[in-house]
N, C-alpha and C positions, 0 to 999 in steps of 0.2 A: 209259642210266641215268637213270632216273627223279629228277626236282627240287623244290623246292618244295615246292605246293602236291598235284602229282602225287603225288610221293615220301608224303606225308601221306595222301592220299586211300584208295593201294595201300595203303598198312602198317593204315589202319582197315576196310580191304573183307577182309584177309587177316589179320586179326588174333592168330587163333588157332591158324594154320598153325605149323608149326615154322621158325624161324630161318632156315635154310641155305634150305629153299623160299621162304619172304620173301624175302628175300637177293636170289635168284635172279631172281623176279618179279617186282621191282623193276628188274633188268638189271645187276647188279652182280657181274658175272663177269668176270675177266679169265682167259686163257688158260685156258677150263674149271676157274677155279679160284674159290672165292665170295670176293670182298673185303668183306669184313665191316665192316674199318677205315673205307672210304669209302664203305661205305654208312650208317656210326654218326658219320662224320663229317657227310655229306647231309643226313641228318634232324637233326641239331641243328640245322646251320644253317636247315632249314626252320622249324624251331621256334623261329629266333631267337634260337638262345643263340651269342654270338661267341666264335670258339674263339682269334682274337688273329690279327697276321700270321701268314700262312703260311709256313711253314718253306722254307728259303734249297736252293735247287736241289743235289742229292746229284751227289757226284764232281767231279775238278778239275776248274777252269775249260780254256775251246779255249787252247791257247797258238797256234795259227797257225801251226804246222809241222809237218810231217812228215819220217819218214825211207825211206831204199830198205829193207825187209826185206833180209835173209839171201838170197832167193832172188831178186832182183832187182827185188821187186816194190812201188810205191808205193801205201801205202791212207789214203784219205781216211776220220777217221772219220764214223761216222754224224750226230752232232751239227752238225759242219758243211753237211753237207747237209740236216738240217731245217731250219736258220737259215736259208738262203737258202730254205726251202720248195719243195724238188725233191720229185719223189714219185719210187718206183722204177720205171725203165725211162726216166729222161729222157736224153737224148744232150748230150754234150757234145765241144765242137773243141780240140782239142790243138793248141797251140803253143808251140813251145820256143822260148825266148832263149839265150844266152849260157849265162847261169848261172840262169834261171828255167824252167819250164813253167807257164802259163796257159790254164784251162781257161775255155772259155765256153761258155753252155748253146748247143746247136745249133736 
């Protein structure tokens, strides 16, 4: 996704294309779909107009627990694991206590 100066340069080289191809060529696709919003978000800011603090992160907060599912099974969600900045497929070592399980990256 195109920034700045960049983002400014593409949107005056493509100027007369239509929208969704702008969009696009710019790199503001997410799951094959055009984000329009943060691309009309992008170029204001390239243009220097301030759009104020950014809006406070969507969905509750981690509360730091989990439960056993229904079928026996423990799921950490995914948020936890970006916090600590794991990517997928990292290994980790299982250790039970008492009344705890502590996971460490392997």
């Amino acid at each position: 996704m195109l920034k700045g100066a960049e983002l400014l340069a593409k949107v005056k080289e493509l100027g007369d294309a239509p929208k969704s191809e702008l969009v696009r060529a710019c790199g503001y696709v997410i799951k094959d779909r055009v984000a329009f919003t943060q691309f009309y978000e992008a170029l204001l800011e390239a243009k220097g107009v301030d759009l104020g603090a950014k809006t406070a992160k969507r969905g509750r907060g981690l509360t730091y627990k989990a439960k056993v599912q229904f079928n026996g099974k423990l799921q950490i969600g995914d948020s936890y694991i970006r916090e600590m900045g794991f990517e997928p497929g990292a290994e980790f070592d299982i250790k039970l206590g008492r009344n705890s399980i502590t996971l460490t990256a392997a």
